[in-house]
mmCIF file of the C-alpha atoms, coordinates in Angstrom:
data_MODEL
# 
_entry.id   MODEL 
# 
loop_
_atom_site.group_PDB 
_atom_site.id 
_atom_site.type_symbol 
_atom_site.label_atom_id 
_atom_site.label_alt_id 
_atom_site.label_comp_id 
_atom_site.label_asym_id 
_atom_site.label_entity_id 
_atom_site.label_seq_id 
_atom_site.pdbx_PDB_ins_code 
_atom_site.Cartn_x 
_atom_site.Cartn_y 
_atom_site.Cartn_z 
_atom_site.occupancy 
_atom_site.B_iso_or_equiv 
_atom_site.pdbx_formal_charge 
_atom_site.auth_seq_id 
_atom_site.auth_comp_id 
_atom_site.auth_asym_id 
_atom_site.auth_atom_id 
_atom_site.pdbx_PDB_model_num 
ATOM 1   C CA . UNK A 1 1   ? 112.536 168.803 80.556 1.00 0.00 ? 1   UNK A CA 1 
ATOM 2   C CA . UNK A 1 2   ? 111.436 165.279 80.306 1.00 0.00 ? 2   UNK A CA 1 
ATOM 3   C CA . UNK A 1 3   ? 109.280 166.064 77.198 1.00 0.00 ? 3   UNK A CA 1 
ATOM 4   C CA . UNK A 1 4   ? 112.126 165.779 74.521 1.00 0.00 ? 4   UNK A CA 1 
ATOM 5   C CA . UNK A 1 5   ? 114.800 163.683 76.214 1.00 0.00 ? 5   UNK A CA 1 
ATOM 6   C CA . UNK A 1 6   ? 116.097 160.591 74.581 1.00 0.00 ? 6   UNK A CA 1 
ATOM 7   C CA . UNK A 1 7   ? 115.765 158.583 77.856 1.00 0.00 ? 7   UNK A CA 1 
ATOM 8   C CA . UNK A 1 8   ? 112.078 156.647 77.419 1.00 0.00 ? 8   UNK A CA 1 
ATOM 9   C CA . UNK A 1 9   ? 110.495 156.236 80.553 1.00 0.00 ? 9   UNK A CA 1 
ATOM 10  C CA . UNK A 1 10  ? 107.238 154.313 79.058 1.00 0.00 ? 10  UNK A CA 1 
ATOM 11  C CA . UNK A 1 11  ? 108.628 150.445 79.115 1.00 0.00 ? 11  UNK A CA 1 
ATOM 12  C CA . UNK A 1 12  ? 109.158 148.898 75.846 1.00 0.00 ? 12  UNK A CA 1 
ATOM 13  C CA . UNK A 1 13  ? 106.586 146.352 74.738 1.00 0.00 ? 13  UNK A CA 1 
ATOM 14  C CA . UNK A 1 14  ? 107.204 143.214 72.860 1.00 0.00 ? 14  UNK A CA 1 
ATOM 15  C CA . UNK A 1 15  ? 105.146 141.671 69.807 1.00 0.00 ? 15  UNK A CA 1 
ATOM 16  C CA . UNK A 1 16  ? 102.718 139.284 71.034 1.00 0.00 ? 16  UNK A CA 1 
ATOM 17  C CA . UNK A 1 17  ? 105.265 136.242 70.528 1.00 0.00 ? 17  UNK A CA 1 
ATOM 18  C CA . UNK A 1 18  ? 104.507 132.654 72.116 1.00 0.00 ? 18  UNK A CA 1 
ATOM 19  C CA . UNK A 1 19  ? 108.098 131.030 72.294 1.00 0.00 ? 19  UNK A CA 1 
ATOM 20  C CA . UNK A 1 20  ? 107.657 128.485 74.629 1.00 0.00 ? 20  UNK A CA 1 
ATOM 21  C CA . UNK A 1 21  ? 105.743 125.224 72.943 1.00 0.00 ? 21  UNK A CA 1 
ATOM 22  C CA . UNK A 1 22  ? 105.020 122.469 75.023 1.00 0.00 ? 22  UNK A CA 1 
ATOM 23  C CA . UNK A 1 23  ? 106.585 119.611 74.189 1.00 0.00 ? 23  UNK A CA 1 
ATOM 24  C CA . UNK A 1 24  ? 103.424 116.860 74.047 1.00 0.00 ? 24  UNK A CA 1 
ATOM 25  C CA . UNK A 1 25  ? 101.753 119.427 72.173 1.00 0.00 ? 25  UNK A CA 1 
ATOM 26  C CA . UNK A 1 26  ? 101.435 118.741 68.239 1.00 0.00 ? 26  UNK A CA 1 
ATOM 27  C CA . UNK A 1 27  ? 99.459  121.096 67.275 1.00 0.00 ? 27  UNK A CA 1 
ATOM 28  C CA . UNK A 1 28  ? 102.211 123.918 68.450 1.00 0.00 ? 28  UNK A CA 1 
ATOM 29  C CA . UNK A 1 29  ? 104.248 122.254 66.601 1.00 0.00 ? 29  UNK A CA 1 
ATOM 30  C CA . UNK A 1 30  ? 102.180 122.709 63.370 1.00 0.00 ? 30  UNK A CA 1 
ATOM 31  C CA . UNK A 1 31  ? 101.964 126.345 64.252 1.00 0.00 ? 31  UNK A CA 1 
ATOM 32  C CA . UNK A 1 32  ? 105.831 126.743 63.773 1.00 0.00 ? 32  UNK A CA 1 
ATOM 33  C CA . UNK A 1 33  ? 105.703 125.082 60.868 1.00 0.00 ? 33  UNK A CA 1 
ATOM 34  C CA . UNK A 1 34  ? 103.527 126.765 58.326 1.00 0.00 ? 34  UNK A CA 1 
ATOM 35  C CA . UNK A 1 35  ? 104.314 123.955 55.716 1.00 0.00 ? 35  UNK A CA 1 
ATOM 36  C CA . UNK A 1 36  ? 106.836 122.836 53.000 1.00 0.00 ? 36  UNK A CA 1 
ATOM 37  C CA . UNK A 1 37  ? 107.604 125.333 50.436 1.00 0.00 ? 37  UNK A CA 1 
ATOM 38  C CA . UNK A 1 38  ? 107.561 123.693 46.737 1.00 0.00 ? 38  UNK A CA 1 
ATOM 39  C CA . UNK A 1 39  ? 109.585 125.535 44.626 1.00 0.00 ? 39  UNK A CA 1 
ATOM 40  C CA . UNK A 1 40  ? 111.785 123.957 41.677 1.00 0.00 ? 40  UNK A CA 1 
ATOM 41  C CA . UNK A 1 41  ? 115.418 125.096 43.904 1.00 0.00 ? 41  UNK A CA 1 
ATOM 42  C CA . UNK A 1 42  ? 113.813 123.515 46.922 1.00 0.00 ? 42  UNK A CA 1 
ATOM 43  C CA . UNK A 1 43  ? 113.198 120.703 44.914 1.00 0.00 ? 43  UNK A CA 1 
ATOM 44  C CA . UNK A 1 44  ? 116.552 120.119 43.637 1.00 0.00 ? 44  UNK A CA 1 
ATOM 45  C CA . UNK A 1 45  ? 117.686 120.464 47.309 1.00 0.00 ? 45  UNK A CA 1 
ATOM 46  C CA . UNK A 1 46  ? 115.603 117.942 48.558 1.00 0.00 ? 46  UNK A CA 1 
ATOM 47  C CA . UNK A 1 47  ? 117.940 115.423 46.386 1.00 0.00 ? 47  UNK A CA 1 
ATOM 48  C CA . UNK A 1 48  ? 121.033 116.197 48.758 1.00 0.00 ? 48  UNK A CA 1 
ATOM 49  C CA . UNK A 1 49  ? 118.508 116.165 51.890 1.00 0.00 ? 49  UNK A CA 1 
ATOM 50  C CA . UNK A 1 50  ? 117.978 119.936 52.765 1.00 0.00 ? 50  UNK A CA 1 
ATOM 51  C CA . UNK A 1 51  ? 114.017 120.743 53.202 1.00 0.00 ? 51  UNK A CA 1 
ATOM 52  C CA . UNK A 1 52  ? 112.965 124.410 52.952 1.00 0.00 ? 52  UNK A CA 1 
ATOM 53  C CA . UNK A 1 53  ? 110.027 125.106 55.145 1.00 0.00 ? 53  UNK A CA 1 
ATOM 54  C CA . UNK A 1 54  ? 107.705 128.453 55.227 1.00 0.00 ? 54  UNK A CA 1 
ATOM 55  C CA . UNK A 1 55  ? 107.942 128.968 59.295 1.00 0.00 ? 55  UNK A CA 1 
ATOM 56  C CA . UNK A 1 56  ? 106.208 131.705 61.644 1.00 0.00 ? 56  UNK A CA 1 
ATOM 57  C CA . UNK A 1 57  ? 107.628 134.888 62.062 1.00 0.00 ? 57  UNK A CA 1 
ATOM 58  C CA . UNK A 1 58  ? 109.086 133.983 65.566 1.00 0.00 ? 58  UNK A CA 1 
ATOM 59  C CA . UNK A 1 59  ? 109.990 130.709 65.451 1.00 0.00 ? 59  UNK A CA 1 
ATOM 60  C CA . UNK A 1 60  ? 113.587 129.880 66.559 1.00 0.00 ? 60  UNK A CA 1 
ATOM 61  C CA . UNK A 1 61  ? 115.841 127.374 65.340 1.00 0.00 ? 61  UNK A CA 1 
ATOM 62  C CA . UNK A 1 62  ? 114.964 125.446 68.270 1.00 0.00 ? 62  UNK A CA 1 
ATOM 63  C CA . UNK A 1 63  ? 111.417 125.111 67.618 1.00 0.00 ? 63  UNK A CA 1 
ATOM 64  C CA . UNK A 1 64  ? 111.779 124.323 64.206 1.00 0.00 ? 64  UNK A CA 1 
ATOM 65  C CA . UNK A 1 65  ? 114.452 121.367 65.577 1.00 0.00 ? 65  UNK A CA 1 
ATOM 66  C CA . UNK A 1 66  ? 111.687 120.150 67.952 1.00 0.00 ? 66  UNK A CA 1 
ATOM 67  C CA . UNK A 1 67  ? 108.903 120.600 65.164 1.00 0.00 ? 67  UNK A CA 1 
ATOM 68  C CA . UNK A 1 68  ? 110.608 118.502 62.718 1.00 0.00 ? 68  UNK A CA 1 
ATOM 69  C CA . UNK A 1 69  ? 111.339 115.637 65.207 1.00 0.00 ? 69  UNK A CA 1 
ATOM 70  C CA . UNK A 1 70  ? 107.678 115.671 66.484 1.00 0.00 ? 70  UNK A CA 1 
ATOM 71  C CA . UNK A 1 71  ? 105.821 115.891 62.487 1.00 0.00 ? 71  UNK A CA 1 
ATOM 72  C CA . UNK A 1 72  ? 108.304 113.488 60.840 1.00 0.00 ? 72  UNK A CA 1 
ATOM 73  C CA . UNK A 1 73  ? 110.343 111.524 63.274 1.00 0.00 ? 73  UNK A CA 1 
ATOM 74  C CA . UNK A 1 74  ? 113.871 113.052 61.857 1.00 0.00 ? 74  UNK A CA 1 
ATOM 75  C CA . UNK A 1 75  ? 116.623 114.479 63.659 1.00 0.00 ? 75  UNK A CA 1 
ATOM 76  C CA . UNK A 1 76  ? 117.765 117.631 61.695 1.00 0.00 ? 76  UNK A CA 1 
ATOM 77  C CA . UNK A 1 77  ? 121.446 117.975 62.118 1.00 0.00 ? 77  UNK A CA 1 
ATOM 78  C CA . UNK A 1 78  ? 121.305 121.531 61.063 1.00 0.00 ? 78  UNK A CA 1 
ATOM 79  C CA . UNK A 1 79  ? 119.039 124.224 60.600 1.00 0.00 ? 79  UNK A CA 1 
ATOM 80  C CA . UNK A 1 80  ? 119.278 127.784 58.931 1.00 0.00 ? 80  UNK A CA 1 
ATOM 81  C CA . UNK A 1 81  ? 116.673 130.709 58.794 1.00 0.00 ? 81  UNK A CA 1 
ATOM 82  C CA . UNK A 1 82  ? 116.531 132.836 56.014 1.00 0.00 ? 82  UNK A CA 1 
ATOM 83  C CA . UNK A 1 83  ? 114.195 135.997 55.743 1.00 0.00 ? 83  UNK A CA 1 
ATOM 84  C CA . UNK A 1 84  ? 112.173 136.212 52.712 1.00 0.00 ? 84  UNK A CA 1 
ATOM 85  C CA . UNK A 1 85  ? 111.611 139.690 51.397 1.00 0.00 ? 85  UNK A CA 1 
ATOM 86  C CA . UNK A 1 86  ? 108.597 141.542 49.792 1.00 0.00 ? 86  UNK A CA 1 
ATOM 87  C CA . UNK A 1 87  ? 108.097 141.829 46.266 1.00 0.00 ? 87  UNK A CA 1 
ATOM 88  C CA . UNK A 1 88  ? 105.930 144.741 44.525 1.00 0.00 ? 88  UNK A CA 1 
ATOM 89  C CA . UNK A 1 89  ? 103.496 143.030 42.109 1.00 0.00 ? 89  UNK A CA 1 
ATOM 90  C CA . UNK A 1 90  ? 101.556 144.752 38.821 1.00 0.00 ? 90  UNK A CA 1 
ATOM 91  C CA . UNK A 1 91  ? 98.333  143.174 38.246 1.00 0.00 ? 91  UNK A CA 1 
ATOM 92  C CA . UNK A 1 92  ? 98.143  141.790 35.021 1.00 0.00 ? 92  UNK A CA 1 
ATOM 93  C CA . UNK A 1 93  ? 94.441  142.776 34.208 1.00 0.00 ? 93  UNK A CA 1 
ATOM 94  C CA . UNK A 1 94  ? 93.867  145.692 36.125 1.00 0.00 ? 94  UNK A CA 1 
ATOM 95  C CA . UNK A 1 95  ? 97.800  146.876 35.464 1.00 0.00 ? 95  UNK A CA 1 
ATOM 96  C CA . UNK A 1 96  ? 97.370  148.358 39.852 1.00 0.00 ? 96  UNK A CA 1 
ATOM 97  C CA . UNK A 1 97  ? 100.463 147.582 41.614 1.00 0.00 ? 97  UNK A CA 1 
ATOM 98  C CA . UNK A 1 98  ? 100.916 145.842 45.232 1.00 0.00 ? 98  UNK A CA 1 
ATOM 99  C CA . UNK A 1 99  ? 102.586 143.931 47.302 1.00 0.00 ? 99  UNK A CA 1 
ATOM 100 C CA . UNK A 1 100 ? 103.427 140.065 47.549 1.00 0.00 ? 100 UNK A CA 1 
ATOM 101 C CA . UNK A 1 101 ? 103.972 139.999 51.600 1.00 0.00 ? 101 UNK A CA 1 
ATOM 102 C CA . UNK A 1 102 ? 107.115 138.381 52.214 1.00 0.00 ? 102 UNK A CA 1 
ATOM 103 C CA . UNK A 1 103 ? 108.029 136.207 55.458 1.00 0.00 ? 103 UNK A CA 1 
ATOM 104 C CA . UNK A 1 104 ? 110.857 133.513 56.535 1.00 0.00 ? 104 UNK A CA 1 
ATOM 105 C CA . UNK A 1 105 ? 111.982 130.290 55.518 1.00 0.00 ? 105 UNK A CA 1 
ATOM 106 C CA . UNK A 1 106 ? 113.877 127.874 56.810 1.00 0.00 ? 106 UNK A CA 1 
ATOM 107 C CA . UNK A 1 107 ? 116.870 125.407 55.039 1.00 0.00 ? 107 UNK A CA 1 
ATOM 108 C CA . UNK A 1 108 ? 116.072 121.953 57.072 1.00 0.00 ? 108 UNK A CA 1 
ATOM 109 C CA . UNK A 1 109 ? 119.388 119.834 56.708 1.00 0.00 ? 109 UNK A CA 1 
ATOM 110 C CA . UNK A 1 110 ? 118.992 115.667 57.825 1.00 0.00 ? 110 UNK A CA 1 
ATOM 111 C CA . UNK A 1 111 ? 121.691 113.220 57.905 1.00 0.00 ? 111 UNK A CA 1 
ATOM 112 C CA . UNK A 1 112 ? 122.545 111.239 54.926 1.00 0.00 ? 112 UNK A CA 1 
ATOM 113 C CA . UNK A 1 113 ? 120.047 108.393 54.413 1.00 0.00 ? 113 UNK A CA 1 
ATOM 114 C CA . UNK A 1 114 ? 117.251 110.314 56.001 1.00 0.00 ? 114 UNK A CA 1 
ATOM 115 C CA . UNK A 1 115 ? 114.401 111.477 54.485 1.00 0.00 ? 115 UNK A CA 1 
ATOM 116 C CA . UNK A 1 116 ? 110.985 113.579 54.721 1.00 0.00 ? 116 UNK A CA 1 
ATOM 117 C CA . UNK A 1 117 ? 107.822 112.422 52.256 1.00 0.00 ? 117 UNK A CA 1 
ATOM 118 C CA . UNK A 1 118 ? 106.117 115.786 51.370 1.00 0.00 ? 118 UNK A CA 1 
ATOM 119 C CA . UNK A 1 119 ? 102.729 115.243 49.744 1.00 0.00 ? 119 UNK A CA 1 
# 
């Protein structure tokens, strides 16, 4: 009986994920990157030349490489992707609780003497 077996025969389907930017393209680019993420440890970081970037949910290290190099004319010499968690949230008026959506970051490493201007 097909009904219950643990053999699927409908085909898996993928998220709607665009993976392959063209490289003339800037505006992909800008689409990987969602922008610089200012926090006070991503500030201290930027001293020793790692940049933390929020980035899309499918972005690879690879676009991220080729996003950097396009936006600000760096070559990162390594990159690392860290997933961002949710956080529940208690309004401070209304005392309701939710939830601060999480997402993915990534740790943007240059060579010494390079740098990034964030504004």
């Amino acid at each position: 009986m097909g009904l219950f077996s643990k053999k699927s025969t409908v085909p898996h389907i993928a998220p709607n994920k665009d993976t392959s930017l063209e490289k003339s393209s800037i505006s992909a680019y800008v689409q990987v990157l969602k922008g610089p993420r200012i926090t006070e440890k991503a500030s201290g970081h930027q001293a020793v030349g790692v940049y933390t970037f929020n980035i899309t949910e499918y972005a690879t290290k690879r676009d991220i490489v080729r996003a950097v190099q396009s936006l600000y004319k760096v070559t990162p010499r390594m990159v690392r992707v860290v997933r961002v968690p949710s956080k529940a949230k208690r309004s401070m008026r209304t005392g309701r609780v939710g939830v601060a959506k999480g997402g993915r970051k990534a740790y943007v490493y240059l060579k010494p003497g390079e740098s990034i201007t964030i504004a």
